[in-house]
C-alpha positions in Angstrom: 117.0 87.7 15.2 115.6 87.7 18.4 117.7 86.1 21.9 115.1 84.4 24.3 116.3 83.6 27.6 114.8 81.6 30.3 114.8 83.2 33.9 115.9 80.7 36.5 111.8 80.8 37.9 110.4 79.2 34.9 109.0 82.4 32.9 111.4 83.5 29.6 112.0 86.8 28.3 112.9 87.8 24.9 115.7 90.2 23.9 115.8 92.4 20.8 119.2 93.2 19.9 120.6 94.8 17.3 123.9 94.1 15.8 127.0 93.5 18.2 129.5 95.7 18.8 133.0 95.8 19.9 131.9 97.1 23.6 128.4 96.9 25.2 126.1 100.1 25.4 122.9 100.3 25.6 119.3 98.7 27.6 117.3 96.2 25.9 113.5 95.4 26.0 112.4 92.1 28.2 109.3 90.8 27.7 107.6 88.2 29.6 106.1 85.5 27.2 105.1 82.3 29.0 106.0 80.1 32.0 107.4 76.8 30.7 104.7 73.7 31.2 106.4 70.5 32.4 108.0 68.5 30.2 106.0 65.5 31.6 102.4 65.3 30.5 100.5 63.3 32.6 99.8 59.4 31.5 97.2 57.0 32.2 97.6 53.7 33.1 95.7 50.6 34.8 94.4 51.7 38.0 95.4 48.9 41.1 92.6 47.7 43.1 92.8 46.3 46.7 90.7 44.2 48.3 88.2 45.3 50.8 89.8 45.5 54.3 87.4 45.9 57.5 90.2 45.3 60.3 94.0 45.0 60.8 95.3 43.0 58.2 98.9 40.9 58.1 101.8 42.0 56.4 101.7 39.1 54.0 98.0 40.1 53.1 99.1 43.8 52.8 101.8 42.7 50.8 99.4 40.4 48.8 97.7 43.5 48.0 100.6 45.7 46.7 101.3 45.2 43.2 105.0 45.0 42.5 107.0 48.5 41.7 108.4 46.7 38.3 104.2 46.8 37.2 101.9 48.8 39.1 104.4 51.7 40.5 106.7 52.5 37.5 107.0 55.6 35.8 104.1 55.8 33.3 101.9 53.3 34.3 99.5 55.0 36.9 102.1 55.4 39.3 99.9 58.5 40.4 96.8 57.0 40.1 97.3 54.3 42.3 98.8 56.7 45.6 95.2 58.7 45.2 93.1 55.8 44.2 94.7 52.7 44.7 92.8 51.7 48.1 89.8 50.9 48.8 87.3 51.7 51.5 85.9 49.8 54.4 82.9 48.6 52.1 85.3 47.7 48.7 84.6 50.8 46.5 87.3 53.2 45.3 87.3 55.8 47.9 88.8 58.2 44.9 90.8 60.8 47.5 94.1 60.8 49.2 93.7 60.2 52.7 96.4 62.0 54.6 98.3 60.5 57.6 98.0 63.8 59.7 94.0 62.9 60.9 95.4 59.3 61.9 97.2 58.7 65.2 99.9 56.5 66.1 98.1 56.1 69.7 94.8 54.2 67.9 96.4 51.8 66.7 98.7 49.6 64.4 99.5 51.6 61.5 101.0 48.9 58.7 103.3 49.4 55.9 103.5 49.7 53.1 100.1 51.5 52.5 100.6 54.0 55.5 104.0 55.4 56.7 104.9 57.4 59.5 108.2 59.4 58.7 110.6 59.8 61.8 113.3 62.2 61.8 116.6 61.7 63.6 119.1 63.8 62.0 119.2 66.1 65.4 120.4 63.3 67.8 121.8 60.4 65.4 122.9 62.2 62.6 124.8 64.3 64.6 127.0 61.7 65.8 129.0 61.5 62.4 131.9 62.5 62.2 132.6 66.1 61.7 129.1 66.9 61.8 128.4 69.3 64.3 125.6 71.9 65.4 124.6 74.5 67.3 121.4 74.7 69.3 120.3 77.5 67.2 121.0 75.6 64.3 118.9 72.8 65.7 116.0 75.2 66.5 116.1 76.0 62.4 116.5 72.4 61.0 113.9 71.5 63.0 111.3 74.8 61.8 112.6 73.5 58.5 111.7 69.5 59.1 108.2 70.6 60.2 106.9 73.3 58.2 108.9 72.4 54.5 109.2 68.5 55.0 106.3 68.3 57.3 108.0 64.5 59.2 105.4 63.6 61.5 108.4 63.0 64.7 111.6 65.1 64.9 113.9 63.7 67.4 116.0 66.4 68.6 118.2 65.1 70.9 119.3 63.6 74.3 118.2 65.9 77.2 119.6 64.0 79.7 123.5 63.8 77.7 124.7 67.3 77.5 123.7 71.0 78.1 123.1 72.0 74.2 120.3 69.2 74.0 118.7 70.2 77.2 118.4 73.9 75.7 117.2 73.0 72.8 114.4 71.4 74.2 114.0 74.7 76.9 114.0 77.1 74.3 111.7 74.8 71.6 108.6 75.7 74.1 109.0 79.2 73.0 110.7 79.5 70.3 108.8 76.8 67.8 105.0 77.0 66.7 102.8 74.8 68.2 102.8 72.1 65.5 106.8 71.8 65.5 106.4 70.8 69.0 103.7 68.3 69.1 106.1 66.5 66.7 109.1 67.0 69.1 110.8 63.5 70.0 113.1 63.1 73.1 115.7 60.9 73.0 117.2 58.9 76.3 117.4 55.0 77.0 115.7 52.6 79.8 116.5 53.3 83.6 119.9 52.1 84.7 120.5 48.9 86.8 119.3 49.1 90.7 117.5 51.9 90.3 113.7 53.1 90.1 113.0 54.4 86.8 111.3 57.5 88.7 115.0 57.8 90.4 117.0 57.5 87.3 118.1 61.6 86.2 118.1 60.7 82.9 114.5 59.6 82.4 113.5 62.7 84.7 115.3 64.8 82.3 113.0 63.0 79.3 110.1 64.1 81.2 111.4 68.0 81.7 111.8 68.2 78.4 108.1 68.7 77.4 108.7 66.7 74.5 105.5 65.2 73.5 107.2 61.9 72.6 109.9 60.4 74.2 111.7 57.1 72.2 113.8 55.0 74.9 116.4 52.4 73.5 116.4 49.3 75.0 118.7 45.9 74.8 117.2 43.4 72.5 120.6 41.2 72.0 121.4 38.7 74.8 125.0 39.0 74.8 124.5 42.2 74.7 122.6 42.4 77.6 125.1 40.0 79.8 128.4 41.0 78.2 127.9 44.2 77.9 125.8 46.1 80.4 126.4 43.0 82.7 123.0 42.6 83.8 120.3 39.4 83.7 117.9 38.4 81.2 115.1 39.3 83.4 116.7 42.4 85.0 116.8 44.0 81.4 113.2 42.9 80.9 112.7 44.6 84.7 114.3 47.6 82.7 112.2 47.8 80.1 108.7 47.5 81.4 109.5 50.1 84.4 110.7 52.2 82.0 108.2 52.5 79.5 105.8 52.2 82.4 106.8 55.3 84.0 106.5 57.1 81.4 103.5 56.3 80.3 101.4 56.5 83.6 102.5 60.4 82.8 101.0 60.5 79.6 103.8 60.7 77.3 103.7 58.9 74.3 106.5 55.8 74.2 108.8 54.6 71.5 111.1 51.7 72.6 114.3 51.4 70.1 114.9 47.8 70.3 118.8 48.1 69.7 120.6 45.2 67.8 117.2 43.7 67.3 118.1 41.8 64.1 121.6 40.9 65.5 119.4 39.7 68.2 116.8 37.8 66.6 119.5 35.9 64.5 121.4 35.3 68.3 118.4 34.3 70.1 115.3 35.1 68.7 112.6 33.9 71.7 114.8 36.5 73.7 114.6 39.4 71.6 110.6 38.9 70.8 110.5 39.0 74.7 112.0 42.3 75.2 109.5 43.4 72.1 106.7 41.7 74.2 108.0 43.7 77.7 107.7 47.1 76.0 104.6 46.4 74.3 102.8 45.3 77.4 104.4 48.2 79.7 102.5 50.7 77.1 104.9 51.4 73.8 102.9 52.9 71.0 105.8 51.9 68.7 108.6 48.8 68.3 111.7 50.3 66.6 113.7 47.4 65.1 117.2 48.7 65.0 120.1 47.1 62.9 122.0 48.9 64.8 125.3 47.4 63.3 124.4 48.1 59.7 124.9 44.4 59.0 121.2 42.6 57.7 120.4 41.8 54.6 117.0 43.2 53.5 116.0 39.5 53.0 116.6 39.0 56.8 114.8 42.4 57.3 111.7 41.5 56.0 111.4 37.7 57.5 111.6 39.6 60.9 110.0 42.5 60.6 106.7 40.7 59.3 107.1 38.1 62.0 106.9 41.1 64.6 104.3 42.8 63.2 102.1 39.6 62.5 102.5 39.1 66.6 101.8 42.9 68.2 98.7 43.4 66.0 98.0 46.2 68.0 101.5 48.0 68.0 103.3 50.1 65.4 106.5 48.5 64.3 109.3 50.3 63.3 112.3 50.7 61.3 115.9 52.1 62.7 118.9 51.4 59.5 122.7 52.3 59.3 124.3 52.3 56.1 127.5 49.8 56.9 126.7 47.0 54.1 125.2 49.9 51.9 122.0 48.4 52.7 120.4 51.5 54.9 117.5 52.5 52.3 116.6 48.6 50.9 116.5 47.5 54.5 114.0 50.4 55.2 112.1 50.0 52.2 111.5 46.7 53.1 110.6 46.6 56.5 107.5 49.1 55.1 106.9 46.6 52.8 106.8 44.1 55.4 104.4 45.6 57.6 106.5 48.4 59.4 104.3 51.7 59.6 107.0 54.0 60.8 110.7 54.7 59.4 113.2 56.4 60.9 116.1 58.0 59.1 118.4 61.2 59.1 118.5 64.4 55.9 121.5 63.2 53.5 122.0 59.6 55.4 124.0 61.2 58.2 125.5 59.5 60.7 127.8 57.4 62.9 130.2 55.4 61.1 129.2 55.0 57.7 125.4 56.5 58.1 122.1 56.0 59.0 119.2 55.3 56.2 118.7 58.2 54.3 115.2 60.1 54.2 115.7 62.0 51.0 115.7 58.5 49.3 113.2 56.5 51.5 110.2 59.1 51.5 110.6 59.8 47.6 110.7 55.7 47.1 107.7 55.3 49.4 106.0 58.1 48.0 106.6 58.0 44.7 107.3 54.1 44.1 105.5 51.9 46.6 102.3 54.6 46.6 102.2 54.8 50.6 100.2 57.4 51.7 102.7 59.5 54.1 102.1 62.8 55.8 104.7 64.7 53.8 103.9 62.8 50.4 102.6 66.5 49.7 105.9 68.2 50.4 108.0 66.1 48.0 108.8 68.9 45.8 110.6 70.7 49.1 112.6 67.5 50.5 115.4 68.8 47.6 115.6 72.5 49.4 115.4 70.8 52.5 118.4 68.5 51.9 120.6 71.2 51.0 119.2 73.4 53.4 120.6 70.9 56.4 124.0 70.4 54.5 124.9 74.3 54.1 123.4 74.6 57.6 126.2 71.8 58.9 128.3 73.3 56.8 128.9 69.8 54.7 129.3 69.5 51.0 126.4 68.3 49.2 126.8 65.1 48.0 126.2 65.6 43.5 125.4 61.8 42.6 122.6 61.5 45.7 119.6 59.7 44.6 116.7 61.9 44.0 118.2 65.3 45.4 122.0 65.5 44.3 122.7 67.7 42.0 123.7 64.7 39.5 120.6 63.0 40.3 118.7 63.7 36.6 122.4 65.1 35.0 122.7 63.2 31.5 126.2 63.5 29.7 125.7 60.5 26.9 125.0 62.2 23.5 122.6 58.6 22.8 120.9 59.5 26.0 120.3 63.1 25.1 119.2 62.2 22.1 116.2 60.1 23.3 115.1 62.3 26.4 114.1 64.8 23.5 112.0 62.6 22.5 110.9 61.5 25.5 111.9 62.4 29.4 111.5 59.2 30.6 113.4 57.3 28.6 116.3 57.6 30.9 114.4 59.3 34.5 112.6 57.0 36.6 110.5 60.2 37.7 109.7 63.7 36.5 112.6 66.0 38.9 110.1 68.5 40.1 108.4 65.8 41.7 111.2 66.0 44.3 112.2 69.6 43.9 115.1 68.7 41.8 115.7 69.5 38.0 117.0 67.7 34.7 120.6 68.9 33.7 122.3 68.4 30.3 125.7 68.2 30.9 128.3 69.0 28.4 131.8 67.6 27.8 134.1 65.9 24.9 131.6 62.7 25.3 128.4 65.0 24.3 126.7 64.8 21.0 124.7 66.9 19.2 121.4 66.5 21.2 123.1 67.8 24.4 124.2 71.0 22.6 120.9 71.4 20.9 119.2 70.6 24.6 121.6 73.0 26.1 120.6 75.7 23.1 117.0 74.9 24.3 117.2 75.3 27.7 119.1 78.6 27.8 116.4 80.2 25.9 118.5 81.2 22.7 115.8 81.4 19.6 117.9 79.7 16.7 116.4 79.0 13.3 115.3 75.2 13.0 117.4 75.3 9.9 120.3 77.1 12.1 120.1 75.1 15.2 121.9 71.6 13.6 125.0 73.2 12.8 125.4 75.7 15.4 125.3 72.8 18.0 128.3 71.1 16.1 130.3 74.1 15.6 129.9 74.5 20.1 130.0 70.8 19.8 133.6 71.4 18.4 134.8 74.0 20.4 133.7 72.6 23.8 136.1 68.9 22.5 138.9 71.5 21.7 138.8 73.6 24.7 138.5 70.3 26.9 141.7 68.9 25.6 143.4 72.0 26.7 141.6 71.6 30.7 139.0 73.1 30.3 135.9 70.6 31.8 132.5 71.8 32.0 130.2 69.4 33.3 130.7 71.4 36.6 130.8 74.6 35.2 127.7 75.0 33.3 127.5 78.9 33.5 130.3 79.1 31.4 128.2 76.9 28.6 125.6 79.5 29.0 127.8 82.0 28.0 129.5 80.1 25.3 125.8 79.6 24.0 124.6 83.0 24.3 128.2 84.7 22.6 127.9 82.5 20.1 124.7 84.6 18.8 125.9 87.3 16.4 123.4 89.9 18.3 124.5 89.3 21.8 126.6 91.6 23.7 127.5 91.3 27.1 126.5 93.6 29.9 129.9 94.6 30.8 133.0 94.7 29.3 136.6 94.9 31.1 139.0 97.3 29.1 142.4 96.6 31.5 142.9 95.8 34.6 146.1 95.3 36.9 147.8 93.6 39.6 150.0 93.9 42.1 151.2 92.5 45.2 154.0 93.8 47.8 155.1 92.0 51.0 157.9 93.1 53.6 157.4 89.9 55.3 158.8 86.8 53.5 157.9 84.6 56.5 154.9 82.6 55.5 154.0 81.1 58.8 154.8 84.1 60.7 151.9 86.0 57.8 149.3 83.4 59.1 149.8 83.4 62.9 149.8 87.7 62.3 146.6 87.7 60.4 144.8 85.6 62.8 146.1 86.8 66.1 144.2 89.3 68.5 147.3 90.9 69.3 148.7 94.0 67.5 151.8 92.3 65.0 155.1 94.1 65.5 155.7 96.7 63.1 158.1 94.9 60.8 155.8 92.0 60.3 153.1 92.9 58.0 150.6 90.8 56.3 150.5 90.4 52.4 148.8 93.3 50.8 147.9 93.1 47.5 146.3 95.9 45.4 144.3 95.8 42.0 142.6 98.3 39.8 140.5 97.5 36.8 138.7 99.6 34.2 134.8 98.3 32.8 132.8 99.6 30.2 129.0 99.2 31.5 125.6 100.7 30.9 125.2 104.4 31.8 122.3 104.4 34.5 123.0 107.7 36.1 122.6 110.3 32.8 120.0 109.5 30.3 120.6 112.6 28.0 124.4 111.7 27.5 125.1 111.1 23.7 127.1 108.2 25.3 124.8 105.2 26.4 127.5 103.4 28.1 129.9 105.0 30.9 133.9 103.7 32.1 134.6 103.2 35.2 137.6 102.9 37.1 138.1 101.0 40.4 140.9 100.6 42.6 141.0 98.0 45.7 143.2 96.0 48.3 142.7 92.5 48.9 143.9 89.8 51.2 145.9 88.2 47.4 145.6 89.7 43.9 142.4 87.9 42.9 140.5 88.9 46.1 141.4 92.6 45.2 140.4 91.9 41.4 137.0 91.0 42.9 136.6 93.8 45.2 137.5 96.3 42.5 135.0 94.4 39.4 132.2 94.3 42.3 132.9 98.2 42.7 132.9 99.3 38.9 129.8 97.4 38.6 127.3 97.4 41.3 126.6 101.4 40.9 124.8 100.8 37.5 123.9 96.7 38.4 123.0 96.8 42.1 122.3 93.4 42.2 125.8 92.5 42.8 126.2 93.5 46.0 123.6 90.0 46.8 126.4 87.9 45.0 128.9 86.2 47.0 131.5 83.7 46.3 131.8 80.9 47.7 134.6 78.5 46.3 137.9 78.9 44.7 139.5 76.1 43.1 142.6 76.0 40.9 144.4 73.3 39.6 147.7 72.6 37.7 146.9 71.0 34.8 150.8 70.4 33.5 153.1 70.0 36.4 155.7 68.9 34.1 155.7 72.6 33.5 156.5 73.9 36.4 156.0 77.8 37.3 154.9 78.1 33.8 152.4 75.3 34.0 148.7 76.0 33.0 146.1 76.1 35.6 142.4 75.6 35.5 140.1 78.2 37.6 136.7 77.1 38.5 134.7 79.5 40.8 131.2 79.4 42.5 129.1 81.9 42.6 125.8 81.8 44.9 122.8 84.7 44.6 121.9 85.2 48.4 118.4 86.3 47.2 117.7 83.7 45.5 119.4 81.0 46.4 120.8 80.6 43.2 124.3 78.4 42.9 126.6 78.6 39.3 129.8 78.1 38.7 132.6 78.8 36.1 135.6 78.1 34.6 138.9 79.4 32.9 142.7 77.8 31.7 145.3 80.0 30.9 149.2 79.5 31.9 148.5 82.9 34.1 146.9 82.0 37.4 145.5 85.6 37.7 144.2 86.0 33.9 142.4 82.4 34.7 141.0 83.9 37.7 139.7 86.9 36.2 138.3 85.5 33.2 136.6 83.2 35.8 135.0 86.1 38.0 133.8 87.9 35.0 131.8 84.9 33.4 130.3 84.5 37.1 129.1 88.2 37.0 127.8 88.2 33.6 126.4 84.9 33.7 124.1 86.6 37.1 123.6 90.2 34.9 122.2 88.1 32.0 120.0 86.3 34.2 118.5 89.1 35.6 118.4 90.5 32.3 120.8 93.2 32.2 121.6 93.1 28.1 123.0 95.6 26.1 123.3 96.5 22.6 124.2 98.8 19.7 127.2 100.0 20.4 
């Protein structure tokens, strides 16, 4: 029998192994066979046909022309076809090529939703206003390379120059330290000249204007009791504001974006007032009206009656969309306004923001892109916005949200056995989209609620080559022995490396790459004193001599491949490791890392990243069971798995844990052994 398994880039390798053996020995033979197609195979549909458009049409008539997503856009029906062919040319023919967004210019005109949309970045200055969501300049300077060159957003507002130091280096050291085309799509961030004051006299605009940025986006009071309740000034003075403003700054030759804040909250207060202060900025020069529901509060109903009254009135104007998240409404309120005629969107990486959030790119460009067919700069780039999400949330140091549309890690996870059991047949039974259209990848999760079909998609996907006959019942006998493990605390939906494994050993001719013979523990304190422990271990000063940290110590014994002497009538070798460790399981580690990386090198790129243990039996006291779950990550790679152990010892938990992780990476990189 032969065990086939599939590398994490696609390819698969087979394995001949011969029969298992008590303890692994020797290398095995990995052959590359074939990189696996997509599971979606490409299918035609109706093609949509416009109408013939020789000048700036309404949003209604756009929207006229848009069939709706339930017919036109849906998965399977020429969803594809219709964002590369779907438009037609000046003179009414199918023009038969995508048209990309990069050779058209905000500064020529009007560019109207939903066909075209601009994609605006402002996870650098509004996202970082959530709370604890924080980053350093050189962080910026990264997330930024990355919004450009992976994403490729057409405007990347990175911050308020004239607020704080950090933002003004940022945009110092961008000049040198970006490419040229990460800084033509640089925005600046400040607000209209202050009250009584020339807007050439105001710091903060002159700070807009130092900061080389390209574009500059000012926000502006739209709401008239904002505007006399709140910065206390007139009607007219605020209008005053706004056209000097945007004036200024244009007669230098930066490109304009007015934010029009509380615009809908505006339009609903006093709606001649608020398409007056729209009318000031586009008369002063704006290249783009930013509708803001800056309160998080419209209904995307109430979105698109405004937005296409706006656009239908500055012809000549880019309208925009700003959304927060506080009714849960961010995306559908940004969808729509595209819909409705607005050609530029902004939003922030993983919806963050103040309060509850701002609208959330990674599910706005995938719906425009993907859904509505609008032709976008970074439609292309698609397959990166998943990297690119996870990229910004490890760079802020944030937890990836798992059940985010279209990039989480739960995004295309199916559990239901029914579910399973028709996505073999068929992928789209229960995914709007093929993953890899986003970057992102379909999971079969396993737990007490799977059936058959996930084992058997599991069995699959690992790359194990069972017997058609074979594959029924060895799917029910893991089947059964995932339910009775679970009901004992194990849970494996997050810990699918451990399936892996449980796959894999259940193969009569596999044999692991490394086996532990014995290992031991031990920890020894002179210091009882907890708190006193924790202030000595992260103090700068030398602790007194009776007050030492915890120490603990382990040493552990492996049986491995023998690398380092070919001719020895013994193809495996022992080693024994000692090591110290800040508790017993960081020495265990240590000391496993040690025995092993000599003969498997590839260790030493391994790091782990998250510890979690919980008590499963309370009840039970000190004698309670505990689950282990650990995360593993492959620094080259990029490569994240995690696993998972029960056992009424916290250590043996732990241990059994680590060494799952570390096989689970030597099978992947195909580090087999056999014949003992």
């Amino acid at each position: 029998m032969t065990v086939t398994r599939r590398r994490a880039g696609g390819g698969i390798f087979s394995i001949t192994a011969a029969t298992a053996a008590a303890a692994a020995t020797a290398a095995i033979t990995i052959t590359t066979i074939s990189h696996q197609a997509s599971a979606f195979a490409p299918i035609s549909g109706s093609t949509v046909v416009h109408r013939a458009g020789t000048s700036l049409r309404t949003a209604r008539e756009v929207s006229a022309d848009i069939v709706d997503l339930s017919s036109a856009a849906e998965m399977g029906q020429g969803g594809d076809q219709w964002v590369e062919d779907g438009f037609n040319d000046a003179n009414g023919s199918l023009n038969g090529q995508k048209q990309s967004l990069s050779r058209l210019s905000i500064d020529d005109g009007q560019i109207q939703g939903p066909g075209q949309v601009l994609v605006y970045d402002t996870s650098l200055r509004d996202g970082t206003q959530g709370e604890s969501v924080s980053v350093s300049c050189d962080d910026k300077l990264k997330i930024a390379t990355r919004l450009s060159t992976t994403l490729n957003a057409d405007f990347i507002e990175a911050g308020w120059p004239g607020s704080n130091p950090k933002d003004a280096e940022f945009f110092s050291r961008a000049q040198t330290e970006l490419d040229p085309v990460a800084k033509s799509r640089l925005v600046a961030f400040g607000s209209t000249r202050r009250k009584g004051i020339r807007a050439e006299d105001d710091p903060q605009i002159k700070a807009l204007v130092d900061s080389g940025a390209p574009t500059v986006c000012i926000v502006a009071k739209s709401h008239l009791w904002q505007v006399t309740d709140i910065i206390r000034a007139t009607p007219e003075e605020n209008l005053e504001m706004i056209t000097d403003s945007v004036s200024y700054l244009t007669s230098l030759g930066v490109r304009t974006f007015v934010d029009l804040e509380h615009f809908f909250d505006g339009y609903r207060h006093d709606a001649e007032y608020a398409m007056q202060c729209c009318q000031a900025a586009a008369d002063a020069g704006a290249k783009c009206l930013v509708l803001c529901d800056t309160n998080g509060g419209s209904m995307p109903w109430q979105v698109d009656e405004m937005t296409r009254e706006v656009v239908e009135r500055f012809p000549d104007v880019t309208v925009g969309m700003h959304a927060h998240n506080d009714c849960g409404m961010a995306v559908a309120n940004s969808v729509t306004a595209a819909r409705a005629g607005a050609g530029l969107v902004q939003g922030t990486i993983n919806g963050i923001g103040e309060r509850t959030g701002n609208a959330d790119l990674c599910s706005i460009v995938p719906s425009l892109g993907l859904h509505v067919g609008s032709r976008m700069t970074c439609k292309d780039n698609l397959p990166n916005i998943t990297s690119v999400s996870r990229f910004v949330d490890e760079t802020l140091n944030r937890q990836p949200v798992s059940s985010a549309p279209f990039v989480g890690a739960s995004a295309f996870a199916h559990k239901g056995g029914l579910h399973v059991a028709a996505m073999e047949r068929s992928p789209l039974s229960y995914q709007h989209i093929d993953p890899a259209k986003v970057g992102n990848e379909k999971r079969i999760l396993i737990s007490e609620l799977s059936g058959r079909q996930n084992i058997m998609g599991k069995i699959r996907e690992v790359g194990v080559d069972v017997d058609a006959d074979d594959v029924s019942a060895r799917a029910t006998a893991i089947l059964n022995r995932v339910k009775e493990l679970e009901s004992f605390g194990y849970t494996f939906e997050g810990a699918e490396a451990s399936v892996d494994l449980m796959i894999l050993h259940g193969n009569e001719n596999y044999c692991p790459p490394f086996k532990v013979l014995d290992y031991s523990a031990m920890v020894f304190d002179t210091n009882l004193d907890s708190a006193s422990r924790v202030l000595d271990a992260n103090s700068d000063v030398t602790p007194h001599e009776n007050s030492k940290t915890t120490t603990a110590r382990a040493t552990i014994k492996v049986r491995t491949i023998n690398m380092d002497d070919a001719s020895t009538e013994k193809p495996y070798i022992d080693r024994l490791e000692v090591s110290d460790g800040n508790g017993p399981v960081d020495a265990l580690a240590s000391a496993l890392k040690q025995a092993l990386m000599p003969n498997h090198p590839h260790i030493e790129d391994l790091e782990l990243v998250d510890y979690k243990v919980r008590i499963l039996d309370p009840e039970s006291a000190t004698s309670a069971a505990t689950r282990v779950m650990i995360e593993f990550r492959d620094n080259s790679s990029g490569e994240v798995w995690t696993t998972v152990s029960v056992d009424r010892n916290v250590i043996s938990a732990s241990l059994n844990a680590l060494v799952d992780g570390l096989e689970y990476a030597l099978v992947d990189h195909g580090c087999l052994l056999h014949d003992f």
